[in-house]
VOKOLPA-805623 format. One line per field, with one value per residue (C-alpha): residue number from 1; x, y, z. Coordinates in steps of 0.1 Angstrom, whole numbers, m for minus. Example, Ala and Ser with C-alpha at 12.3 -4.5 7.8 and 13.67 -1.06 7.14 Angstrom:
BEGIN
pos	[1/2] $
c1	[123/137] $
c2	[m45/m11] $
c3	[78/71] $
! end
This chain:
BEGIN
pos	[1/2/3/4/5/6/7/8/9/10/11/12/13/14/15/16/17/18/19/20/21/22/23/24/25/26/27/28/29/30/31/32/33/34/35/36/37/38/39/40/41/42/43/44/45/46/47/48/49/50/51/52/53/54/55/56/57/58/59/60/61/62/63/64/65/66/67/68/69/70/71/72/73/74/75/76/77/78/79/80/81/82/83/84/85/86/87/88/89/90/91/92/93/94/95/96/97/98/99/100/101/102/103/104/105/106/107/108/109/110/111/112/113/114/115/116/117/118/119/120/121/122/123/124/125/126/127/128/129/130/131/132/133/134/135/136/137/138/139/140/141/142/143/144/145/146/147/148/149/150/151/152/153/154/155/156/157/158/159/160] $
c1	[m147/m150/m189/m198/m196/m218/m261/m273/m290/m311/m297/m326/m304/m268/m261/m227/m209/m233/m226/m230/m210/m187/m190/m149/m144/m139/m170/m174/m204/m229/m258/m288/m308/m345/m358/m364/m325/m312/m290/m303/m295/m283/m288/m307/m310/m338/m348/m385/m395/m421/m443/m446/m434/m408/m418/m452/m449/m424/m450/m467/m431/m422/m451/m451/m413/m423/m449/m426/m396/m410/m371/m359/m360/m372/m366/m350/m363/m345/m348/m319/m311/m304/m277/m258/m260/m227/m204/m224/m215/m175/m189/m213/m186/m163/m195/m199/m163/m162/m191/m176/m140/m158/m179/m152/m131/m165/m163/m125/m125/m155/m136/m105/m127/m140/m105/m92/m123/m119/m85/m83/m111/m86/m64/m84/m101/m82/m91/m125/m125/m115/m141/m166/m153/m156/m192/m189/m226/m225/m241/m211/m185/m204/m198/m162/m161/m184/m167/m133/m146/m160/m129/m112/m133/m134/m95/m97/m120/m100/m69/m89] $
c2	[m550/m574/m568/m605/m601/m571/m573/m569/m538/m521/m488/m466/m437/m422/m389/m378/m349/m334/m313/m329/m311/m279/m269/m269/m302/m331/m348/m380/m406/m409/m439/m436/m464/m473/m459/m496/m510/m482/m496/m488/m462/m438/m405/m404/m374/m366/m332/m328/m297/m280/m249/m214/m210/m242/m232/m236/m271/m289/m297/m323/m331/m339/m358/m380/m386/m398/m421/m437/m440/m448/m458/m422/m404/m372/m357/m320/m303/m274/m257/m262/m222/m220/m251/m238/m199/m196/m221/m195/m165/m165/m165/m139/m119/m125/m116/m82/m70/m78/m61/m29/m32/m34/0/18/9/17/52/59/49/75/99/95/98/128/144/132/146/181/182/175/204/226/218/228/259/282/259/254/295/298/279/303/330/324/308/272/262/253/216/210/217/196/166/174/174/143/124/125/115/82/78/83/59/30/30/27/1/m18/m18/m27] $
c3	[96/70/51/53/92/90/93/56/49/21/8/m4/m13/m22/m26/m46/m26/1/25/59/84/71/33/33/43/12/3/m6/m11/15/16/33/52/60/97/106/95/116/146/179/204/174/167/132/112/91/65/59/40/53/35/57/89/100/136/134/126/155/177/146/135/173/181/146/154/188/174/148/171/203/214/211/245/228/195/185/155/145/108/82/77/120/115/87/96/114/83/60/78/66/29/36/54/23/m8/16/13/m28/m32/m10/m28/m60/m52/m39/m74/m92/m71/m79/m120/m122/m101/m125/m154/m147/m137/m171/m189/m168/m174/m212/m214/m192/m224/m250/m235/m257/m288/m281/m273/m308/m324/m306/m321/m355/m349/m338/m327/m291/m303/m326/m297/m273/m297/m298/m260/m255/m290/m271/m238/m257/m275/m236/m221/m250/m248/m210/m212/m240/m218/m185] $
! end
């Protein structure tokens, strides 16, 4: 349809990119019209924010819709977070398994940490027996234990 042929109307708003149905689908511009230039027998949409409870507050919203639109058989209020609950629900599936994933690799580098540590001790039990013997303090051989843990962890996380 050609826009000379079309009823003039007063845009009071455009939004770049919004979400309007599915947060996959491509966006593009969206304009928005005054409640009187709206065609009849349409379904309108509006978003009022509300403070506290959303619930509490259909019966004013209903009746004050009623009053302005007396052509609209009835009107449905229903709060934003009940609409977009089930697109949400993939994401949310999706955030839960990164976080799991990420603990159970959190679990398994510190279980491979300490299995290196134990077994590089295993190593040097004979050494570190030695140093006891001739009078090592037991603070001196804990630095050489914990000094090449460090070193065994900074190299780990240099390569990761």
């Amino acid at each position: 349809m050609d826009s000379r042929e079309g009823p003039c109307r007063t845009v009071i708003g455009i939004a770049e990119e919004p979400v309007m149905e599915d947060f996959a689908e491509t966006r593009e511009y969206t304009y928005f019209l005054p409640v009187a230039q709206f065609p009849e027998g349409n379904a309108l949409q509006f978003f009022v924010r509300v403070q506290g409870d959303p619930f509490a507050t259909v019966q004013t919203l209903r009746s004050r819709l009623q009053a302005l639109l007396p052509a609209a058989a009835y009107a449905t209020v229903v709060p934003l977070e009940q609409l977009i609950a089930p697109q949400l629900r993939g994401w949310r599936f999706g955030a839960t398994m990164f976080v799991v994933f990420g603990a159970i690799a959190l679990v398994l580098a510190a279980l491979g940490l300490h299995n290196l540590l134990a077994y590089e001790l295993a190593l040097r039990e004979k050494d570190i027996g030695v140093r006891l013997a001739l009078g090592a303090s037991r603070a001196r051989l804990m630095r050489l234990v914990v000094g090449q843990g460090t070193s065994l962890v900074a190299l780990g996380l240099g390569i990761g």
